[in-house]
C-alpha positions as CSV (number, residue, x, y, z in Angstrom):
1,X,0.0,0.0,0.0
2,X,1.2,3.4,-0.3
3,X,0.6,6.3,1.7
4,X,-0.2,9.8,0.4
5,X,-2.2,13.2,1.4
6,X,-5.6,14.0,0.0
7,X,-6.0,18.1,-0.6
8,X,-9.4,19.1,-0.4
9,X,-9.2,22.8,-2.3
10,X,-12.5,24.0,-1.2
11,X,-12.4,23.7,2.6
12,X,-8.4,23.8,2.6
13,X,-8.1,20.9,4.5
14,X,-5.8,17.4,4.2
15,X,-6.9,14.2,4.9
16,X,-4.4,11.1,5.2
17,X,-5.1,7.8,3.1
18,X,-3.3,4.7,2.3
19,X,-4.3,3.4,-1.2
20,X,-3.7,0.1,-3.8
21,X,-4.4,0.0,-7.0
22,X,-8.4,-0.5,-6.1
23,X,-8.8,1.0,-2.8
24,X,-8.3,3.8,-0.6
25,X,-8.8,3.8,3.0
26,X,-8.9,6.7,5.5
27,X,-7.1,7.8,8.2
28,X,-9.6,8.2,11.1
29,X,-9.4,10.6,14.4
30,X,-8.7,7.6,16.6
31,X,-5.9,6.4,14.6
32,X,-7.7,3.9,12.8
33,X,-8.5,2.8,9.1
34,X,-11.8,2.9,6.9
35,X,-12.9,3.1,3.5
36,X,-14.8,6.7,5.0
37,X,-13.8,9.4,3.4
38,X,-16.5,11.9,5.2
39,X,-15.1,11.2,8.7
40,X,-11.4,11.4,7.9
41,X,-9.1,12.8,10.4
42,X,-8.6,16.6,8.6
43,X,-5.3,18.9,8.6
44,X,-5.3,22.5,8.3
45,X,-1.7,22.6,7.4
46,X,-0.2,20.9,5.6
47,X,3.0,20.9,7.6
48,X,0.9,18.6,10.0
49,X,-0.5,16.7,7.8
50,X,2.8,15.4,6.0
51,X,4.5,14.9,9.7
52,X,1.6,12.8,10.5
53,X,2.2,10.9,7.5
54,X,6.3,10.5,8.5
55,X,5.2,9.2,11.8
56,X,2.8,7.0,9.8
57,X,4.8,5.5,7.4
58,X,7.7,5.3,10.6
59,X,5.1,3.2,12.6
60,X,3.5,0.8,10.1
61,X,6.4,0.6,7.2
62,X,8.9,-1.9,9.2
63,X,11.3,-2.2,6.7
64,X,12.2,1.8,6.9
65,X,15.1,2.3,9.8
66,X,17.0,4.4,10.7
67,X,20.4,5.0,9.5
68,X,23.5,3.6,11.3
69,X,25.4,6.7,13.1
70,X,28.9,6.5,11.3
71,X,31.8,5.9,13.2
72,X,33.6,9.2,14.6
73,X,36.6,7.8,16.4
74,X,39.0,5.0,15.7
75,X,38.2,3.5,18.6
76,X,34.8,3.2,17.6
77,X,36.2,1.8,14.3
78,X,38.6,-0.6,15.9
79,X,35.3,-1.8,18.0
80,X,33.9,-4.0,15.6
């Protein structure tokens, strides 16, 4: 599935929705998931709404980690 941002012009709003290639499903206020569109969790900016997405894609995307920190000493090198 992948994850994206709905803009809705008219009320300036974004809504959150993971889709496939037949099916879109809504982010709800409680954190939860449903082919609703009209009770979507909304975003007024949209600074918040692609932070929400990060945290998101961080929480239900396993295979994305976080880089190693690099090694900054030779001791640190030497550790391994």
């Amino acid at each position: 599935m992948e994850y994206k941002i709905a803009h809705f012009p008219r009320e300036n709003e974004r809504a959150l929705f993971k889709t496939d290639w037949e099916n879109k499903i809504w982010l709800q206020p409680d954190n939860s998931w449903s082919e609703r569109m009209d009770s979507a969790r909304r975003f007024f900016r949209e600074e918040v709404a692609t932070w929400a997405l990060l945290q998101i894609r961080m929480k239900w995307e396993p295979e994305i980690k976080t880089p190693e920190k690099e090694k900054q000493s030779w001791s640190e090198l030497s550790s391994d």
